[in-house]
N, C-alpha and C positions, 0 to 999 in steps of 0.2 A: 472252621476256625482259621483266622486269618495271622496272618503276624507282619506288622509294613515295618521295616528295618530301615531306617533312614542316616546320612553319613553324616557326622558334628560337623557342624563351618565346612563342610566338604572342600570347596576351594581352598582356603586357609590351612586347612587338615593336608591336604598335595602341597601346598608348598612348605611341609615340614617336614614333609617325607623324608627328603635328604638334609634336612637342614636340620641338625638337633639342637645349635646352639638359638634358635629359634623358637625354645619351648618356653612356654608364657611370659615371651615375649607379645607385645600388641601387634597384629597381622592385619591390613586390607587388602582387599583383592580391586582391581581397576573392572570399570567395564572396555569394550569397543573405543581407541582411541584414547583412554586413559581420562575418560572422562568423570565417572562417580562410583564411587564405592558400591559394589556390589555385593562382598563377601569380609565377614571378620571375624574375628578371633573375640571367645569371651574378654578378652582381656582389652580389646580395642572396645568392644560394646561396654565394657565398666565406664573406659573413661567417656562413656557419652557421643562416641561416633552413630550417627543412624546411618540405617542402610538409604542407598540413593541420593546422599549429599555429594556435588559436586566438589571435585578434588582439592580444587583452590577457596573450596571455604574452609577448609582442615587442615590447612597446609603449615599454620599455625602452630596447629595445636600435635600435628605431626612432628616437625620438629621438637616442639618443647617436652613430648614423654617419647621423642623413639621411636616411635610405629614401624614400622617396615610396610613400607608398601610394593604391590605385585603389579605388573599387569596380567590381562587373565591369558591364562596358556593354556588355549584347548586342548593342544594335543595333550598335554600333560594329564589333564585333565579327564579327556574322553579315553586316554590309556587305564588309568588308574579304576575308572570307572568300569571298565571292561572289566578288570580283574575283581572288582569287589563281586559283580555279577555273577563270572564263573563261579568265585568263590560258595555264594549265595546258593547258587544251582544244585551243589551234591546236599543241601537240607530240604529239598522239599522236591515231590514230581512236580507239582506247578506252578509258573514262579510269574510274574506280571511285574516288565521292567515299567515302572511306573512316573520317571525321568533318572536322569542323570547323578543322580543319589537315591533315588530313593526303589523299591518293590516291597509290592506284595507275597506272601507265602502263603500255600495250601498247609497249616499246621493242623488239619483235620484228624489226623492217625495217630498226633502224637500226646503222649498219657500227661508227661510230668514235664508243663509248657513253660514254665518258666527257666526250670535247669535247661531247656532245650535252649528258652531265647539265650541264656549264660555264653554255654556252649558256642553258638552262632556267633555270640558278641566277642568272644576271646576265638574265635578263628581266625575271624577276619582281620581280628587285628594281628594277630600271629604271621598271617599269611601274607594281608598285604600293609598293613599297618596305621590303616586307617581306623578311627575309631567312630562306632555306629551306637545308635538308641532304639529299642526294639520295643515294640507297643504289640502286643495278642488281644485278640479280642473276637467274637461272633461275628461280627463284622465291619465294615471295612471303616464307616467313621467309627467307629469304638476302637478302632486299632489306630484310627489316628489319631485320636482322644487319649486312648494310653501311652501311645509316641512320645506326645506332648508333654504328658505327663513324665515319662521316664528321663526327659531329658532337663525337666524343673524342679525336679524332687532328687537331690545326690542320693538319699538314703536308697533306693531301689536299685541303684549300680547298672543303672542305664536299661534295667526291661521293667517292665510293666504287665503283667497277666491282667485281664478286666474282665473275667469268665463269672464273678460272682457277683449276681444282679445288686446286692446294695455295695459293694464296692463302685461299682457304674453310678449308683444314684448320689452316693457323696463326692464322687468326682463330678459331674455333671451340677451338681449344685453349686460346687465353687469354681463353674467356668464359666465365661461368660459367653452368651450364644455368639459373639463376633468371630469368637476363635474355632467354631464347628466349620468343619471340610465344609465347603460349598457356599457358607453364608459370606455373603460383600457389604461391600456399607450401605447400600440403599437397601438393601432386604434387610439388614439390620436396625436402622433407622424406622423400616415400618414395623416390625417387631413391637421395639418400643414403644411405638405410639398404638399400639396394642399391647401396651404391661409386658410383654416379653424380655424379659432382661437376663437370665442365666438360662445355659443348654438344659438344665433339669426344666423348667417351665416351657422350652421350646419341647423336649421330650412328652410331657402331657400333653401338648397342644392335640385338639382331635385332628388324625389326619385328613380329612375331608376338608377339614378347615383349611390345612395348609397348604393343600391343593389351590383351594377358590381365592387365597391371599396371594401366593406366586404363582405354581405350577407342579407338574407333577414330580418335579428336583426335589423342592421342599417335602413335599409330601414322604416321599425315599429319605430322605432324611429323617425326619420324624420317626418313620419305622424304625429305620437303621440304629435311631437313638435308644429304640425300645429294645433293640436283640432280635429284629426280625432281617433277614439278609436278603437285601434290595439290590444290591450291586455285586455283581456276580463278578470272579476274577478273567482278566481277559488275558491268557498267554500268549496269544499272540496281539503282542499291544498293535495297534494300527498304526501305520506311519511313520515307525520309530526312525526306521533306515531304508535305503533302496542297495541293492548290490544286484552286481550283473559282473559273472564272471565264465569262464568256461575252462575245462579242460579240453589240452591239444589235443587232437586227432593224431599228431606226430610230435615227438618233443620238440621243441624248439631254439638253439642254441644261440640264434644271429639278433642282436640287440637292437637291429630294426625290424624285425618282422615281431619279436616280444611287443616292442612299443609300440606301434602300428596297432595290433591288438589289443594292448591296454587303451588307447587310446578310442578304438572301436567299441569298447564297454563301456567306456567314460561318458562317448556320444549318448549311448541306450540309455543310458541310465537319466544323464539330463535328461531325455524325454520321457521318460516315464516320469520323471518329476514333475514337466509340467502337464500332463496328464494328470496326475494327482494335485493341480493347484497349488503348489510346495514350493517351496522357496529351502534351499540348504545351506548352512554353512560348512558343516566337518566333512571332509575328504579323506579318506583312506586309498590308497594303492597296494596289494599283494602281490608277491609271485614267488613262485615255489615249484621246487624241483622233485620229483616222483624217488622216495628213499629205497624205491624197489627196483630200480632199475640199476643195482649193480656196481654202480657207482662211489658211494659211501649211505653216510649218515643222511645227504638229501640238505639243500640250503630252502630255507623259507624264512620271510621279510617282511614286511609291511612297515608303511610309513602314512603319518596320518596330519594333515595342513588343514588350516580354518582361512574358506572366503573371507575378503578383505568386509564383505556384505554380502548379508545372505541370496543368494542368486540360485536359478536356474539357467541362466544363461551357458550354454554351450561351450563359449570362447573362452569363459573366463572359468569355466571348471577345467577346460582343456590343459589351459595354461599352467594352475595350478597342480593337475596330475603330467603332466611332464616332469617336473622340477619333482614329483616326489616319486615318478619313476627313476630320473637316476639315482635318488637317494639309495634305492633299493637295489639297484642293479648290478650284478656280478658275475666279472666273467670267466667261460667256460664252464658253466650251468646247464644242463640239458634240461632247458624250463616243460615243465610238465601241467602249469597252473596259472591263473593271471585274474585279476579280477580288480575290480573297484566298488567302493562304499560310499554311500551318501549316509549324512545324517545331521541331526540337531536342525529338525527343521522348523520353519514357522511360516504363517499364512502372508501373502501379500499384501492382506487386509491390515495387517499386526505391524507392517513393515515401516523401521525408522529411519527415514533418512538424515543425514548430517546436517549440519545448521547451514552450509552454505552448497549443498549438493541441490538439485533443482530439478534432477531424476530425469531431464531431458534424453541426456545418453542411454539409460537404461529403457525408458521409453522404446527410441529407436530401435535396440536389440530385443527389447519383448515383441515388438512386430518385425522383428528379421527372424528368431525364431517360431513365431506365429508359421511367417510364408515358409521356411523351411521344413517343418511338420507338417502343413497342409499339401506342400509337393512330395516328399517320403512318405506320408502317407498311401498314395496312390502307388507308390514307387518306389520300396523302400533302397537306399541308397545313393539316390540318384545327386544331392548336394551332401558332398563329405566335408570337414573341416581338415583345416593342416595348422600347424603347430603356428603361433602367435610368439612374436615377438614381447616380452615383457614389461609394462609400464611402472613407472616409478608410485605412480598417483595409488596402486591399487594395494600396496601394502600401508596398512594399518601403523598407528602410532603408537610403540609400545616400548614404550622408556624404560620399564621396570622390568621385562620378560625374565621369567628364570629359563634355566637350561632346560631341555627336553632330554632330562635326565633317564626316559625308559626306553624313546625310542633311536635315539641318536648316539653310537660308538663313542663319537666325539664326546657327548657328554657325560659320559656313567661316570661319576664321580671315584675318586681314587682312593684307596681305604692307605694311610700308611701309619 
């Protein structure tokens, strides 16, 4: 029994986190550069914002009802997300980060699934204050089929059980197969020109059939529509993140040999990145001090920065964990921990460049670290990187940033 928990407007839902005078209020969220609406607020989707319109065609209509608009703040973001996660972790042993809002749960053990999804729904929001839509079901499209549903139907208070077979069959009849996990518009399109028009008729379809029409995708689907469980949950999702860290051999208290070392994980880890073909944007730094040693309570940090564009590149991950080593760094710590995180990644293939970017530069550095990894490989260490001076050009255009209200001193906001 599955249960995929997914977070409302997720973006828009972070930035109201501290903002209360912000509640049904209209919200969009910016992408990269503040270029098009990526994230909104039911209240901006009433007034007829779509998702993906470019900024300056709303700019209008922003104005005339009030919108609030964001730009996106990963960190804010990739924090908040962490905690929903933890959160998530003590209901279920197996749990499938499934992106950046959303997972799967192993609800296989438990009796009475609906008070359970309840339960789940008022923790999270208790705990971190984000409010989520919980769809159960046999499996994994059925539980995103009742997601779906929990979050278009008020009366269900945001979960959805779909454990009894004609409750599946009258939902599946008033959906349309466009909206089943996995289907796109051109599998769509040949659907129809095969009578297939609602997920109940894609569910009849013989699976053999929908095999020899697409592939063995569809076919997994077709079962999955019946209650048979095709798609098994994966806990350890692949690719989510890379980290490479290490504990000291000897504490370490001198704020250059700390960096030096963070620095040296930072290197590893870009390679293993481009080892795995990955491209990242989100960056994380920790370090932490051993609370057994004596000392006190033990200091531990982390601070977490988004490439200006997703990169593997060395120089410019470097650069970036500098600046959010000293965010973190303090002193008279007998550091005991250090490490670094990649993540929010995407293929190279997938990869967008800016309307007047010509990807020359980047070119260049994907064959300087080509030859760098083809020489460490043989050798490892033999070309090391040193700290980069900081360019103007590589910080992003973000007009609307909110504060990094969880992980910056500076910004916790002030209750008075």
């Amino acid at each position: 029994m599955f249960a995929l928990v997914d977070c409302n407007n997720f973006y828009c839902s972070c930035e109201r986190l501290f903002r209360p005078d912000l509640k049904r209020v209209p919200v969009v969220v910016l992408s990269n550069n503040d270029g098009c609406v990526v994230a909104r607020s039911p209240e901006a989707k009433a007034l007829g914002i779509e998702m993906g319109v470019p900024l300056f065609k709303v700019r209008d209509d922003i104005e005339r009802h009030g919108i609030r608009v964001f730009s996106s703040n990963y960190t804010l973001y990739g924090d908040i997300s962490s905690r929903v996660m933890q959160t998530l972790e003590q209901f279920s042993p197996r749990m499938e980060i499934y992106s950046i809002d959303e997972a799967f749960l192993d609800l296989s053990d438990i009796s009475k699934l609906y008070d359970y999804g309840q339960k789940i729904r008022t923790t999270v929001k208790q705990h971190v204050g984000v409010p989520v839509s919980i769809g159960i079901a046999p499996t994994k499209t059925l539980a995103k089929l009742a997601n779906s549903a929990a979050k278009r139907f008020r009366a269900t208070r945001g979960v959805v059980e779909l454990c009894d077979p004609r409750r599946q069959q009258r939902l599946l009849a008033i959906t349309p197969a466009s909206e089943i996990w996995g289907i796109g518009r051109n599998l769509t399109r040949a659907l129809q020109r095969r009578g297939v028009k609602t997920a109940l008729e894609l569910a009849r379809m013989e699976p053999r059939r929908a095999r020899r029409l697409s592939s063995v995708t569809l076919e997994r689907t077709v079962r999955e529509l019946n209650g048979e469980n095709c798609i098994a949950l994966e806990e350890a999702a692949p690719k989510q993140q890379i980290i490479c860290s290490r504990s000291f051999g000897e504490k370490l208290t001198d704020y250059r040999e700390v960096r030096a070392a963070v620095c040296e994980f930072a290197a590893r880890a870009a390679e293993k990145l481009r080892r795995e073909k990955l491209l990242a944007r989100m960056v994380s730094v920790f370090i932490r001090t051993s609370p057994f040693d004596g000392t006190g309570a033990g200091y531990n940090n982390a601070a977490t920065g988004t490439l200006p564009r997703p990169s593997s590149d060395t120089l410019e991950i470097l650069h970036l964990v500098s600046r959010l080593f000293d965010m973190v760094w303090k002193d008279g710590g007998r550091y005991a921990k250090a490490g670094v995180m990649l993540g929010d990644f995407c293929s190279p293939d997938n990869l967008q460049l800016d309307l007047f970017d010509t990807g020359t530069d980047h070119r260049r550095n994907d064959n300087l670290m080509r030859a760098v990894d083809s020489i460490n490989r043989d050798s490892r260490g033999t070309i090391r990187f040193g700290g980069q001076r900081p360019r103007k050009d590589w910080f992003m255009r973000q007009e609307h940033l909110s504060p990094a209200y969880t992980t910056k001193w500076n910004c916790i906001p002030v209750v008075k």
